[in-house]
C-alpha positions as CSV (number, residue, x, y, z in Angstrom):
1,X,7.5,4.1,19.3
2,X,5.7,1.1,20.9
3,X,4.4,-1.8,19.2
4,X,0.7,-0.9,19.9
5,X,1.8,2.6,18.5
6,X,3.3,1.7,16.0
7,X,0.3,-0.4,14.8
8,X,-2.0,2.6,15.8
9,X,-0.1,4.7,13.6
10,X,-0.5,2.5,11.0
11,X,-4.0,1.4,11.5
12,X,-5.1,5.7,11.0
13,X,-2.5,6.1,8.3
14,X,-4.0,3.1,5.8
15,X,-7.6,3.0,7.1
16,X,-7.7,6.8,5.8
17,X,-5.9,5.9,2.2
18,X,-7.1,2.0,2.0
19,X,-8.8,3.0,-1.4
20,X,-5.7,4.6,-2.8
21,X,-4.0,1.1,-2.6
22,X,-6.4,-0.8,-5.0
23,X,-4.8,1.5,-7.6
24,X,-1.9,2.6,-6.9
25,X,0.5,1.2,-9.7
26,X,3.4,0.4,-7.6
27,X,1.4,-2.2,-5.6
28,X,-1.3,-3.2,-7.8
29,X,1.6,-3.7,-10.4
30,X,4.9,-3.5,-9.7
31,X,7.6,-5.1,-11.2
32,X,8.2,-7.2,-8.0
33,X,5.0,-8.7,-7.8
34,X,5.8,-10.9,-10.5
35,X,9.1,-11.6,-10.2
36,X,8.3,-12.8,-6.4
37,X,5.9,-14.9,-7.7
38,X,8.3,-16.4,-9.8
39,X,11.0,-16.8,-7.3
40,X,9.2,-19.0,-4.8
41,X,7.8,-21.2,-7.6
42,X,4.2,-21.6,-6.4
43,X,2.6,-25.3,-6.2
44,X,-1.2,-26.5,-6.6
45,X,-1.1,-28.0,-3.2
46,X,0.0,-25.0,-1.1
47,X,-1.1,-23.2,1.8
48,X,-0.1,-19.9,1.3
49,X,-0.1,-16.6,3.7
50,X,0.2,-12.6,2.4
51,X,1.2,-10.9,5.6
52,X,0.3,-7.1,5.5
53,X,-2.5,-7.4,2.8
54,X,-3.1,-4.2,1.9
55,X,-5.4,-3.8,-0.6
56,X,-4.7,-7.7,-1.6
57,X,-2.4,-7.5,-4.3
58,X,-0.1,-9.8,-4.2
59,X,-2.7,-12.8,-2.6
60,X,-4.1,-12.4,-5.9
61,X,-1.2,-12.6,-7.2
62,X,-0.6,-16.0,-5.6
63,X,-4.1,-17.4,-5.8
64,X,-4.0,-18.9,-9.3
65,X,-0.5,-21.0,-8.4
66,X,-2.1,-22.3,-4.9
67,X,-4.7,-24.2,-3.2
68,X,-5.2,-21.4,-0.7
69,X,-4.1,-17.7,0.5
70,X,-4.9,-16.2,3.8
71,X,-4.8,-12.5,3.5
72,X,-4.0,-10.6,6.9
73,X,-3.6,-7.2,7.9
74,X,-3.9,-5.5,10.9
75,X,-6.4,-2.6,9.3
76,X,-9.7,-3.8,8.6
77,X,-10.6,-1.2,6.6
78,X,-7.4,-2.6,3.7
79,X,-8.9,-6.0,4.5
80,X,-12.4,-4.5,3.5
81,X,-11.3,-3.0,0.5
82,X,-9.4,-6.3,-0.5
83,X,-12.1,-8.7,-0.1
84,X,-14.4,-6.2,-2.1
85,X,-11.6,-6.7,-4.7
86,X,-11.7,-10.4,-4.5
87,X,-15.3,-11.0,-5.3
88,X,-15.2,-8.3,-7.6
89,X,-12.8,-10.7,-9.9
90,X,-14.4,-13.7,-8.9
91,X,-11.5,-15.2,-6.6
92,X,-12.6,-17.2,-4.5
93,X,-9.7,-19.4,-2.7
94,X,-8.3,-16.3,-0.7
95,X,-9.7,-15.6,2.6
96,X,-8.9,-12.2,4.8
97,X,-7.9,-12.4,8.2
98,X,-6.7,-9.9,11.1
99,X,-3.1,-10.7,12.2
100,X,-0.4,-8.7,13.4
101,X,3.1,-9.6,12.0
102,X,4.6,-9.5,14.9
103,X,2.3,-12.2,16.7
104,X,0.3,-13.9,14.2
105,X,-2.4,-16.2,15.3
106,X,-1.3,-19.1,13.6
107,X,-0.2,-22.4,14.8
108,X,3.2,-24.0,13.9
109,X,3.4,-25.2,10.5
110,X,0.6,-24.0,9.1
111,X,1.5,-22.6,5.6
112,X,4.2,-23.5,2.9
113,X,4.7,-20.1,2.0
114,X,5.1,-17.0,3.8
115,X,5.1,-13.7,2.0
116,X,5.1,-9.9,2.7
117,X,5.8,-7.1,0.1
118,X,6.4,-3.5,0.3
119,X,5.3,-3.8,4.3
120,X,8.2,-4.4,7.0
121,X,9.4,-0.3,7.0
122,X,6.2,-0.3,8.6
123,X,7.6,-3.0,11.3
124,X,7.8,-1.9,15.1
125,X,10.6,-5.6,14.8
126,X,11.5,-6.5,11.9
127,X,13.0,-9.3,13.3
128,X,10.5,-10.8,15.5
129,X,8.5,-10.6,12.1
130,X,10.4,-12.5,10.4
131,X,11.1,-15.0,13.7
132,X,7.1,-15.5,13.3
133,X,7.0,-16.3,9.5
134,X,9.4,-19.1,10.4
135,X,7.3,-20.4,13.6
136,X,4.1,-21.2,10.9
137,X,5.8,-22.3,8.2
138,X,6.5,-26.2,7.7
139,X,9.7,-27.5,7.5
140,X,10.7,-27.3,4.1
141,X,8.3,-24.0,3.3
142,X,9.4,-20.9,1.3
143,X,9.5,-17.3,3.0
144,X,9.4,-14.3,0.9
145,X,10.0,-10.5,1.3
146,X,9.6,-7.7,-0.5
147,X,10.3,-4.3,0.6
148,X,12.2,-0.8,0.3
149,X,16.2,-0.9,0.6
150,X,17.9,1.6,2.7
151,X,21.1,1.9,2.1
152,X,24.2,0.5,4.3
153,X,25.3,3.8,5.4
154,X,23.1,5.2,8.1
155,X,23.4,8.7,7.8
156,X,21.6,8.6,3.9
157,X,19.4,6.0,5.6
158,X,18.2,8.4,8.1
159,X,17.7,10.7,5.4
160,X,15.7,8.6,3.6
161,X,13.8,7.4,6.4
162,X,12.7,11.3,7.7
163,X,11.9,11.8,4.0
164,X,9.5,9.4,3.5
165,X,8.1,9.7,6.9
166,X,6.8,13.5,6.6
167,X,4.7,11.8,3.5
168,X,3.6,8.7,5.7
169,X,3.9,9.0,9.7
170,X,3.4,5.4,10.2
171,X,6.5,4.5,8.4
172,X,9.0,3.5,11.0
173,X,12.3,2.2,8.7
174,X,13.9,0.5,5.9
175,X,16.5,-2.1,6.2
176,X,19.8,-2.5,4.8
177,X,20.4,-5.9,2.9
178,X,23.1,-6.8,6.0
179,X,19.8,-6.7,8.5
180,X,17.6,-8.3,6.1
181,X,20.1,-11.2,6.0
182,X,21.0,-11.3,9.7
183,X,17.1,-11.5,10.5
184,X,16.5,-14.6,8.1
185,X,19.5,-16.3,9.3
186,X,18.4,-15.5,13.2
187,X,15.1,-17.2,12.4
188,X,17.2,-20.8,11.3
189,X,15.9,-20.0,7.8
190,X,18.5,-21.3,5.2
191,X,19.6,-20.9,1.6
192,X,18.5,-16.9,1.6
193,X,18.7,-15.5,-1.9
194,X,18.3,-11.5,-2.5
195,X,17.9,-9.5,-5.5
196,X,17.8,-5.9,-5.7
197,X,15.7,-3.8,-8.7
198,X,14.8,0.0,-8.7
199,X,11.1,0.9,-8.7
200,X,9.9,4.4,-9.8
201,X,8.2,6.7,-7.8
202,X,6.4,9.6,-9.4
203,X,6.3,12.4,-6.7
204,X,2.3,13.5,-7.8
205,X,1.4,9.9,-7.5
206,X,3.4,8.7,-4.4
207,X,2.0,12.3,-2.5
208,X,-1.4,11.2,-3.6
209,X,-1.8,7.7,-2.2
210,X,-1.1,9.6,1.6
211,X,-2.9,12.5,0.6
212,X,-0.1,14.6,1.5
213,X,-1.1,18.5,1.9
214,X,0.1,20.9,-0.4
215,X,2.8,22.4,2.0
216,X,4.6,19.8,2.6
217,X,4.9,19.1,-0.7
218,X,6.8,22.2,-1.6
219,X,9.0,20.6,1.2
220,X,9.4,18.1,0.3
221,X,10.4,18.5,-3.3
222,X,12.9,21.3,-2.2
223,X,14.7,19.3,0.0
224,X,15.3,16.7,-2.4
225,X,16.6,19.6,-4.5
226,X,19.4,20.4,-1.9
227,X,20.4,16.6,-0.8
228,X,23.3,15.8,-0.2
229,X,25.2,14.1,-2.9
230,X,25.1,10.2,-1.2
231,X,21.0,10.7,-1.2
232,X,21.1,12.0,-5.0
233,X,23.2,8.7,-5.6
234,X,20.8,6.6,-3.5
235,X,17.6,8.0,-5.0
236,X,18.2,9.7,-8.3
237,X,15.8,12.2,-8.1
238,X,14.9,14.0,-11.5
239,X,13.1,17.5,-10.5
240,X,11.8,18.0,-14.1
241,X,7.9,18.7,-15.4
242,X,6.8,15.4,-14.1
243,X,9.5,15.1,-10.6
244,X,10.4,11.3,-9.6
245,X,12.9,9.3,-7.3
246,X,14.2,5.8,-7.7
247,X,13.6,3.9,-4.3
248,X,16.1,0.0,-4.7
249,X,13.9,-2.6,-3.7
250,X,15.2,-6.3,-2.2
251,X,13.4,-9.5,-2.9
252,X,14.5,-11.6,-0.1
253,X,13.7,-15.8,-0.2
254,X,14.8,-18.6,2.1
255,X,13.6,-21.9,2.8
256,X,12.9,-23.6,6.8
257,X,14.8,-26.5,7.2
């Protein structure tokens, strides 16, 4: 898939659901969200950027630790929904702009901190994405990540991958921890830090926020019945009254030099 289809795909996928991300609990108030917030240790002075917005979450997150947050995304219709979230609770140091990850129109320098959660496995490049998010920070500003695990061995990756993708076709891939690193350290960003924490997923819930049809439902549900024994290990599924999986998510920090 091309860049500019990738971001096409992504673009029809989220400007359908942009609503469903204001609420959805894993974004609006996932464990991650805070624990990121602690890891970079926010200052007053700060310039900070939220690449891949969504519906704003963690910008808001930031906004009481900073001076400001540019919000970007490259579907205006998350953006809209985000800044109707902002004045709704009165926050007023966050601004919205339209950026692609890959090529963000910002110059050199510009921020202290760089963050993107629960975003990249919609990334055409992951690692030109993170080869941008060092290019605007300043020397001695923090880059953050947040975003689904897949595991090291590519054959339950792939699984993983087709699975979630027949819920959301603009999701591309999820990285191992081993590519994570390798991109940061490409980029001349030092001291990377990763920790790993499971997150949740209600089937009913995670279906909803893609308004998945009822067919592929069934699907899916059955064929997490009949995975293999690696992907059962990988993402616990429990195919009781209420069915759920575990997805591992990786909080990634590093510092530019």
């Amino acid at each position: 898939m091309s860049d500019s289809s990738a971001r096409e795909a992504s673009q029809r996928q989220f400007g359908a659901n942009a609503a469903n991300y204001a609420t959805s609990e894993v974004h609006a108030k996932g464990a991650s969200l805070g624990r990121i917030v602690e890891l970079v240790e926010p200052q007053s002075t700060w310039r900070a950027l939220d690449i891949a917005t969504a519906a704003g979450h963690t910008a808001f997150a930031l906004a009481p630790h900073v001076a400001s947050v540019v919000a970007s995304d490259v579907t205006s219709e998350m953006l809209d929904v985000a800044a109707g979230v902002a004045t709704e609770r009165g926050i007023d140091n966050v601004t919205f702009e339209y950026a692609d990850a890959h090529d963000l129109p910002f110059e050199e320098a510009s921020f202290d901190l760089v963050v993107c959660r629960i975003a990249p496995h919609h990334f055409e490049d992951p690692k030109t994405f993170v080869a941008e998010a060092a290019r605007v920070l300043a020397p001695g500003g923090t880059f953050a990540v947040v975003d689904n695990l897949a595991p090291e061995d590519p054959d339950t990756a792939r699984w993983c991958d087709d699975f979630e993708r027949r819920r959301d076709l603009s999701h591309l891939r999820c990285l191992p921890i081993s590519e994570w690193l390798a991109h940061i350290n490409a980029a001349g960003l030092v001291d990377a830090q990763v920790e790993t924490m499971g997150k949740l997923m209600k089937f009913v819930p995670w279906a909803n926020n893609m308004s998945v049809p009822d067919d592929v439902r069934v699907q899916l549900l059955a064929d997490l019945a009949s995975a293999t024994d690696q992907v059962v290990e990988w993402l616990r599924p429990d195919l009781g009254d209420e069915p759920s999986f575990v997805l591992t998510e990786g909080l990634f920090t590093a510092r530019k030099p």
